[in-house]
C-alpha atoms as one frame of an Amber mdcrd trajectory, in Angstrom:
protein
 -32.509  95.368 -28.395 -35.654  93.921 -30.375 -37.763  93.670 -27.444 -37.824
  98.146 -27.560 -39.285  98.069 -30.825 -41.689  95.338 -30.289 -42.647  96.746
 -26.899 -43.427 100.098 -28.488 -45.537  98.444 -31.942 -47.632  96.352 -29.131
 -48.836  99.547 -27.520 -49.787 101.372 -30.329 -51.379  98.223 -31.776 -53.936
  97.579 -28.421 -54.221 101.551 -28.833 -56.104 101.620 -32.172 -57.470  98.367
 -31.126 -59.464  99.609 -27.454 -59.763 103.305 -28.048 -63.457 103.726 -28.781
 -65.187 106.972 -28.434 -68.620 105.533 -27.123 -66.737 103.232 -24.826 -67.411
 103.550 -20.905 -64.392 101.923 -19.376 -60.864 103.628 -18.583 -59.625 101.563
 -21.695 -61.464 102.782 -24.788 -59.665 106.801 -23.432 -57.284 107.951 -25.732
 -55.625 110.226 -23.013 -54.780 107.282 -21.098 -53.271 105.283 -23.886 -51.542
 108.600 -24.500 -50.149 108.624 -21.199 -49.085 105.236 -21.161 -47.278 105.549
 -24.566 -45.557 108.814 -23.943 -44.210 107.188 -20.396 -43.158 103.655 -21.745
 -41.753 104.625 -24.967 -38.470 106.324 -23.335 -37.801 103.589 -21.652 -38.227
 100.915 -24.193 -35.631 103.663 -26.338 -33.040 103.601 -23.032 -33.159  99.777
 -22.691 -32.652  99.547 -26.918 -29.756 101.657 -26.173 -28.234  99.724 -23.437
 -28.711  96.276 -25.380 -27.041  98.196 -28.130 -23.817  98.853 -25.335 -23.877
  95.669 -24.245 -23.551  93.686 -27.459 -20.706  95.752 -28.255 -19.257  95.033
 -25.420 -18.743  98.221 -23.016 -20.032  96.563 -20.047 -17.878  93.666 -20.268
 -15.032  95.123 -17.820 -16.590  97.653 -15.577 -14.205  99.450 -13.277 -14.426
  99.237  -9.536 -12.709 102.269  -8.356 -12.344 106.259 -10.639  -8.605 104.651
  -9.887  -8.873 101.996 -12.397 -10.275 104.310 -14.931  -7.128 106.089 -15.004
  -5.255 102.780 -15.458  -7.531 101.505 -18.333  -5.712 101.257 -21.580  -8.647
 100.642 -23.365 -10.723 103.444 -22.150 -11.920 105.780 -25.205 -11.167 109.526
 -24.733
């Protein structure tokens, strides 16, 4: 669950650091760090959520069958 947030504050942090507008490489482009932010910042959000799940425990019994989900006691409605 903290490695979303940290993920996500390390990107933006080499962002301000290598975008340079008289820069020649691929690196100092804004778009690309754009790109790279918009794509990776979803998933660092979906993997924060599933840490969040799984410390709470929902994937500690996961059902083998749509049979046993009718049997679970447990499950929520």
């Amino acid at each position: 669950m903290l490695l979303g947030p940290l993920v996500i504050y390390g990107l933006v942090a080499a962002a301000f650091q290598y975008v340079d507008p008289g820069g020649k490489k691929d690196i100092n482009n804004p778009v690309v760090w754009i790109i790279i932010i918009g794509i990776f910042t979803p998933i660092a959000i979906g993997l924060m959520i599933f840490g969040w799940y799984a410390w709470k425990g929902d994937y500690d019994r996961i059902p083998h069958s749509s049979a046993e989900l009718e049997e679970d006691p447990t499950r929520r409605k």
